[in-house]
C-alpha positions in Angstrom: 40.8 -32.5 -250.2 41.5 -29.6 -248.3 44.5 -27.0 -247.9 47.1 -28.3 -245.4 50.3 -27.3 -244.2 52.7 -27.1 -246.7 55.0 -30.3 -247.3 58.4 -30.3 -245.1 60.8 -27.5 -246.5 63.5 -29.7 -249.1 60.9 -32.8 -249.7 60.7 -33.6 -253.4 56.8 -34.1 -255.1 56.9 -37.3 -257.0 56.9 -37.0 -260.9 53.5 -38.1 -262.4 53.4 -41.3 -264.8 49.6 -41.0 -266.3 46.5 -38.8 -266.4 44.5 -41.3 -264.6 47.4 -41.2 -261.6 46.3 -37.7 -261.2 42.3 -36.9 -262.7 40.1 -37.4 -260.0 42.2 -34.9 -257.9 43.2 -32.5 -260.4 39.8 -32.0 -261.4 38.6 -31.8 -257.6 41.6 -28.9 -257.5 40.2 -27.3 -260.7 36.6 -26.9 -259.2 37.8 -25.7 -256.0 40.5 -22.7 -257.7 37.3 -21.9 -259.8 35.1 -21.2 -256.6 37.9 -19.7 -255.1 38.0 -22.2 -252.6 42.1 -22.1 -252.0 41.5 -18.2 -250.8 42.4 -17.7 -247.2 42.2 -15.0 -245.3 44.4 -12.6 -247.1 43.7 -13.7 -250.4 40.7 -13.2 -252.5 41.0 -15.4 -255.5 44.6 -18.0 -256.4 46.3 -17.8 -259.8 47.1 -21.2 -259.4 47.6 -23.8 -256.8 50.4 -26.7 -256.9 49.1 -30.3 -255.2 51.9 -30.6 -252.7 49.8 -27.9 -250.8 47.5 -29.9 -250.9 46.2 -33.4 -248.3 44.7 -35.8 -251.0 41.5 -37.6 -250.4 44.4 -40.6 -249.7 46.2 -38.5 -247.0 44.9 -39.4 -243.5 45.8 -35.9 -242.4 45.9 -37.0 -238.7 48.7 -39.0 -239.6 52.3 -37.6 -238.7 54.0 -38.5 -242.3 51.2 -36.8 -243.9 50.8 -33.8 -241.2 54.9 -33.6 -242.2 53.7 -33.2 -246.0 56.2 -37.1 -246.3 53.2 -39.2 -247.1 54.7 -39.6 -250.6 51.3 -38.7 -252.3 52.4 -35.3 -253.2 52.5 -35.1 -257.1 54.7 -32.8 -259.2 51.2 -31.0 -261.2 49.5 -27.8 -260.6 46.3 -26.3 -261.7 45.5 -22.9 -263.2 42.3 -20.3 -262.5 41.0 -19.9 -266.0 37.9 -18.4 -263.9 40.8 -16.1 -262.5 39.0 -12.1 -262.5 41.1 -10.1 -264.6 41.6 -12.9 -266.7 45.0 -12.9 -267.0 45.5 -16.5 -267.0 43.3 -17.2 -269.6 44.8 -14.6 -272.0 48.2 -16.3 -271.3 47.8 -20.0 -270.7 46.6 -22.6 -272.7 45.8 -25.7 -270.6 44.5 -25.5 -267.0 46.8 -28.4 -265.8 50.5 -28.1 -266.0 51.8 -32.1 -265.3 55.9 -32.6 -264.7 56.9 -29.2 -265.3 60.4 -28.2 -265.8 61.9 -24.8 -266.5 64.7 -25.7 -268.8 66.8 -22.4 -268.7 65.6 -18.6 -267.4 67.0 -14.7 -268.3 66.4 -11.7 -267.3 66.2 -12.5 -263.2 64.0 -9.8 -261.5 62.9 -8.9 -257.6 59.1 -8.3 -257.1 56.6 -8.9 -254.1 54.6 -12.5 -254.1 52.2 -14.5 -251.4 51.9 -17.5 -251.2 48.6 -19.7 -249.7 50.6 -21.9 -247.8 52.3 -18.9 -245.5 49.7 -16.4 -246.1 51.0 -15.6 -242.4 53.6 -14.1 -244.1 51.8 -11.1 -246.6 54.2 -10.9 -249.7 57.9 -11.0 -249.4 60.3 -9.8 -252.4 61.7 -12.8 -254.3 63.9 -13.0 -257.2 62.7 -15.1 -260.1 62.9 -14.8 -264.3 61.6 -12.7 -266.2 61.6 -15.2 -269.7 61.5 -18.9 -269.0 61.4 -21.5 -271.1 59.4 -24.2 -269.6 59.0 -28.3 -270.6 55.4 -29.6 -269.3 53.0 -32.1 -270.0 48.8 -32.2 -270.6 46.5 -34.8 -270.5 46.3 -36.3 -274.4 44.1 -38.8 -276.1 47.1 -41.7 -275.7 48.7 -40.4 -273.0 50.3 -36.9 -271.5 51.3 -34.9 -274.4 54.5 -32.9 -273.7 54.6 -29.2 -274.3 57.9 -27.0 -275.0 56.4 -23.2 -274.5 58.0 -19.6 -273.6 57.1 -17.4 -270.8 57.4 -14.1 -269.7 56.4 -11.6 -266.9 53.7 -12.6 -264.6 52.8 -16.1 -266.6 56.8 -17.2 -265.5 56.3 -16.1 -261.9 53.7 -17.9 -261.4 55.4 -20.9 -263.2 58.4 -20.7 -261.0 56.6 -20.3 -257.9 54.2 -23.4 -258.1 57.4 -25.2 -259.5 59.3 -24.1 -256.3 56.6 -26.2 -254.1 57.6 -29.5 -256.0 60.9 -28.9 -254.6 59.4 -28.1 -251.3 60.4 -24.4 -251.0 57.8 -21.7 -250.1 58.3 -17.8 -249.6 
């Protein structure tokens, strides 16, 4: 597995159906954010990182479809940095992978600078995103995912919305 261009801008990531769909490359994702592995060369450590910015171990990157982030193996999950250095995601999330998320309605819409891995080209940009979202997700459970209804604010919905913007295919 290994960072890639990002999909094309506008193609959708494919909803998962099962933990087993997804384990063997969420938990390669989860060992790599944890040895900040993701980090380029403007960024020292990721908050998260989304799998459609990723080329799975069944992408043959050489491939066009795949180089063109269409190789339909892009899945609709991100992982978190619990290992993160201020600890900040710790403090605020509960489960290190966020399956199927959905941000079900948003207030408070506010401007601030991001960066993103995928165009770290680009430094941060301002973007507009909510402050309080409430957010519908799933986890890995003993029969199954487990869905999860939760609130966020501040940085914790930021980061939310941006990994949930790559599903879509949209980066800064």
């Amino acid at each position: 597995m290994k960072i890639l261009q990002p999909p094309a801008r506008g193609q959708q990531a494919q909803r998962v159906n099962s933990w087993a769909e997804i384990r063997a490359d969420a938990r390669q994702m989860i060992e790599m954010i944890r040895k900040d592995e993701f980090a380029g060369k403007l960024w020292t450590a990721a908050y998260a990182v989304a799998h459609p910015q990723l080329v799975t171990l069944r992408c043959d990157d050489t491939s066009p479809p795949c180089q063109a982030g269409k190789c339909g193996h892009h899945k609709r999950f991100f992982v978190l940095n619990m290992k993160e250095k201020s600890g900040y995601i710790k403090r605020y999330f509960k489960h290190e992978v966020i399956i199927n998320p959905s941000i079900l309605f948003g207030t408070e819409m506010l401007s601030a600078r991001e960066g993103c891995m995928s165009n770290e080209y680009v430094g941060t940009v301002n973007v507009a995103r909510y402050n309080k979202i409430k957010v519908e997700y799933y986890i890995p459970g003993w029969f199954g995912l487990k869905k999860i209804s939760e609130d966020f604010t501040g940085l914790a919905a930021r980061i939310i919305g941006h990994e949930v913007d790559h599903f879509r295919g949209e980066y800064l």
